[in-house]
N, C-alpha and C positions, 0 to 999 in steps of 0.2 A: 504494500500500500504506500503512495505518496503521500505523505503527509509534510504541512508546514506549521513553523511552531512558531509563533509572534513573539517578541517577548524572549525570546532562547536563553540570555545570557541569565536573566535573574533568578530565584530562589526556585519558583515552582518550574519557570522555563527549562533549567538545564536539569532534572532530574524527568523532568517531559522526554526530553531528546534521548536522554539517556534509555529510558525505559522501550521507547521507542527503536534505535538500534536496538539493543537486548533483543526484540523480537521480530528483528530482519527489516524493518519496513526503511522505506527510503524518506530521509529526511532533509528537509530543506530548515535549515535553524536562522534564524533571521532574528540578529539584536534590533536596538533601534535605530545603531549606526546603517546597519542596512534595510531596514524600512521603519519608517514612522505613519504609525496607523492614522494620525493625523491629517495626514494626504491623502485624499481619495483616490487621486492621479495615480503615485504612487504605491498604494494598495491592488491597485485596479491593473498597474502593469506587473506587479511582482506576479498576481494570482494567472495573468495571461501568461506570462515566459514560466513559471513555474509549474501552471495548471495539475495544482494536488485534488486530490481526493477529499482530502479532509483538512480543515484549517484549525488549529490549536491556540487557540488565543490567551496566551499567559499576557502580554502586554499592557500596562495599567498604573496609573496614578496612584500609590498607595497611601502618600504620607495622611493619614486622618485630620490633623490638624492641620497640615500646611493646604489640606482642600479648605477651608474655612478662609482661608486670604488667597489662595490661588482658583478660587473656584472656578473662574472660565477655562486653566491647563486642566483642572480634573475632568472638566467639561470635554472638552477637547478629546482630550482620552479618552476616557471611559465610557463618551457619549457619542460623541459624535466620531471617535476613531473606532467603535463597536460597527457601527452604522457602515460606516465606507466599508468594514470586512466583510457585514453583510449581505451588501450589495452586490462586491464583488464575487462572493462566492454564492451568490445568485446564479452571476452570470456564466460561471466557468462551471455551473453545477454539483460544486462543492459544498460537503458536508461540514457547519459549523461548528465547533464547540468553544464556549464561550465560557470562563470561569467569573464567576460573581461571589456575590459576597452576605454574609449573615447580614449587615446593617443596613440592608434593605427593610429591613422590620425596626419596626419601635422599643422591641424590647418589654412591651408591656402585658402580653400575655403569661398569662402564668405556667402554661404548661411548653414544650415543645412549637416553633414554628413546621408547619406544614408544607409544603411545596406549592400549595395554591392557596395561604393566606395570605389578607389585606396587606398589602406592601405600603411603609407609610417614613422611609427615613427623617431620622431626625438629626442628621447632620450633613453638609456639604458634600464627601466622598460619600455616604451610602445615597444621597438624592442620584449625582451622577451614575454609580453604579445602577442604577432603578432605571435610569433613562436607558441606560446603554440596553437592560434588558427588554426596556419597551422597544426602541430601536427593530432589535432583532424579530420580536414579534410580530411588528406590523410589517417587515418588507418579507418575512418569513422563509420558505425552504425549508434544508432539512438541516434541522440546528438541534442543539444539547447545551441548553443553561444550565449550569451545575454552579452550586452553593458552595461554600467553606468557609471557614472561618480559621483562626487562630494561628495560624501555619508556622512552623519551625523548619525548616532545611540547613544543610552544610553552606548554599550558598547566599546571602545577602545576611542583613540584622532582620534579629526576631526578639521574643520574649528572651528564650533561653540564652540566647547568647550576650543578653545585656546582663540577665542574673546573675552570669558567670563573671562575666567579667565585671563587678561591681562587688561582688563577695569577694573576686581574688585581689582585687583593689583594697577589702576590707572596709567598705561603706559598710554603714548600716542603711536598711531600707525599710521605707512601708508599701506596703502594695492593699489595694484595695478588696474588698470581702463580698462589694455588692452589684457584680456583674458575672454572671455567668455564661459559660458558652463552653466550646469543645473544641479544645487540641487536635491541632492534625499535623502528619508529619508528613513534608510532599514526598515520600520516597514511594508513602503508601499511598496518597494519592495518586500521581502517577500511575502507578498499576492500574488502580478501580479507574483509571479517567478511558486509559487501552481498552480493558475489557468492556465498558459501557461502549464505547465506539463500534466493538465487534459487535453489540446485538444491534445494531442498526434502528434501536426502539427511541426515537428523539421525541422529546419532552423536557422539563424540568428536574431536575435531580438535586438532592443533599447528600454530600458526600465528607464526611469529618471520619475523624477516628472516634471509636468508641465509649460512650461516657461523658460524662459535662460537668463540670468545674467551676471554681473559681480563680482570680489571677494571683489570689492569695493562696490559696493551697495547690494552686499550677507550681507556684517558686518553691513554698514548702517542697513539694514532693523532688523540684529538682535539687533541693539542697538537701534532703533525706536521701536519695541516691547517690548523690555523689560524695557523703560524708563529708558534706565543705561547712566550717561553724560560721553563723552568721547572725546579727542582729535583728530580725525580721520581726515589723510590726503591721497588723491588719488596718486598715484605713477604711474610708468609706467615700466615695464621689464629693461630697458635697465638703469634705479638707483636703481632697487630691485635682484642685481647680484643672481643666485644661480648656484648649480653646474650642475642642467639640465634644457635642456631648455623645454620652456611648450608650447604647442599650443596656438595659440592667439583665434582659434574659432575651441572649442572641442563643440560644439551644436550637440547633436542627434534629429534625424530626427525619429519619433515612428513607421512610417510605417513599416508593418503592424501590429501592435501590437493592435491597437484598433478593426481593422477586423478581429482579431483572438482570444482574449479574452471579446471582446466587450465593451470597455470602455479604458480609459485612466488613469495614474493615474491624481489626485488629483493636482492642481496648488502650487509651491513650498514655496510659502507663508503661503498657509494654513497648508502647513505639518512643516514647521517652527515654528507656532503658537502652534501646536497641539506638536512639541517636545520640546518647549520652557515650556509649561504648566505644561508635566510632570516633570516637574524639580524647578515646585513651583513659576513661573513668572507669575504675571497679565500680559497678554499680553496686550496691547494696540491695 
């Protein structure tokens, strides 16, 4: 299969490509140096000289806060550079997959979001991300909006890799107790994003590692694994100011993700464990 990966170089992109060779298919990896989804033009000719099968769209404005003063770049991005892939792979008859994000919801339900609950962000990055998936919708084909949240990888900044390296600095920290949601670790997404792609079944999808959490006991747990001693105190949104606000309960809901690739991933302790490892920790 030809597949192309937007986005290649960063966290979830290069563990995309990777996964992807792994299972023979031909890969076209394209950072933003060599395309910015931003350009229609340029979308629209990569997808004609390229002409894949499937388009993988890691590509994306992530900073949360920094969408709150940059909101036309997150726009651009997420919205209107979702749009130009969709267009394009309209026309070359290419199969979309488009990754999105928990903060398309408000956060105010109490149990699990759904895969076809009310979409209502309440900040800058999740409003863009919302558009870019309305985008996709209305000019339509055959696409796979997939959810996540939380994401840790070997390549860019994440949660774990500030924890770590703030405990090994010897701060002390507080991290907050009243926002929950679900760890994922791209190595396992990746895989579930391959296999979703082979059932050819497009729709909307949740795809996290298993279990849900807080960002307070997400740290605890990484500092209980790796036996690192550190000061850690719980906080609460409303002493941990920032410039957007975050859902208190981004929980995805997998349905149907398991009825359609047949499995779930992985519980997000173990995938914890297993990224903690490669980076040379006795896990506990």
């Amino acid at each position: 299969m030809r597949i192309l990966v937007t986005g290649a170089m960063g966290m979830l992109g290069t563990d995309v490509v990777a996964e992807c060779l792994r299972r023979g298919h031909k890969v076209i990896a394209l950072g933003r140096a060599e395309l910015d989804i931003t350009s229609g033009s340029a979308v629209k000719e990569a997808l004609k000289v390229h002409h894949p099968e499937v388009v993988i769209n890691c590509a994306a404005y992530t900073n949360v806060d920094g969408a709150e003063e940059n909101r036309n770049l997150a726009m651009a991005v997420n919205a209107l550079g979702v749009r130009n892939l969709a267009l394009a792979c309209r026309a070359v008859d290419a199969a979309l997959v488009h990754m999105s994000t928990d903060y398309v919801f408000d956060g105010s339900k109490s149990g699990p979001c759904r895969i076809y609950d009310h979409r209502n962000p309440i900040n800058a990055y999740g409003e863009s991300k919302y558009l870019g998936e309305c985008f996709i919708e209305t000019v339509g084909g055959r696409y796979f909006i997939v959810r996540t949240s939380w994401l840790f990888g070997h390549k860019g900044p994440n949660f774990v890799e500030t924890m770590l390296r703030l405990a090994q600095a010897g701060q002390s920290m507080t991290v907050v107790t009243d926002q929950r949601g679900c760890p994922t670790y791209t190595v396992d997404l990746a895989a579930a994003l391959l296999d979703l792609i082979e059932t050819q079944a497009y729709a909307i999808y949740h795809i996290t590692n298993r279990g849900a959490t807080t960002w307070y006991e997400f740290a605890k747990a990484i500092f209980d694994f790796t036996g690192l001693k550190v000061n850690l105190s719980p906080t609460d949104s409303n002493q941990y100011k920032r410039p957007a606000r975050r859902p208190a309960n981004s929980v995805l809901d997998p349905f149907p993700l398991e009825e359609t690739i047949g499995y779930l991933l992985p519980p997000w302790q173990e995938a914890l464990k297993r990224y903690l490892a490669l980076k040379g920790y006795q896990t506990a």
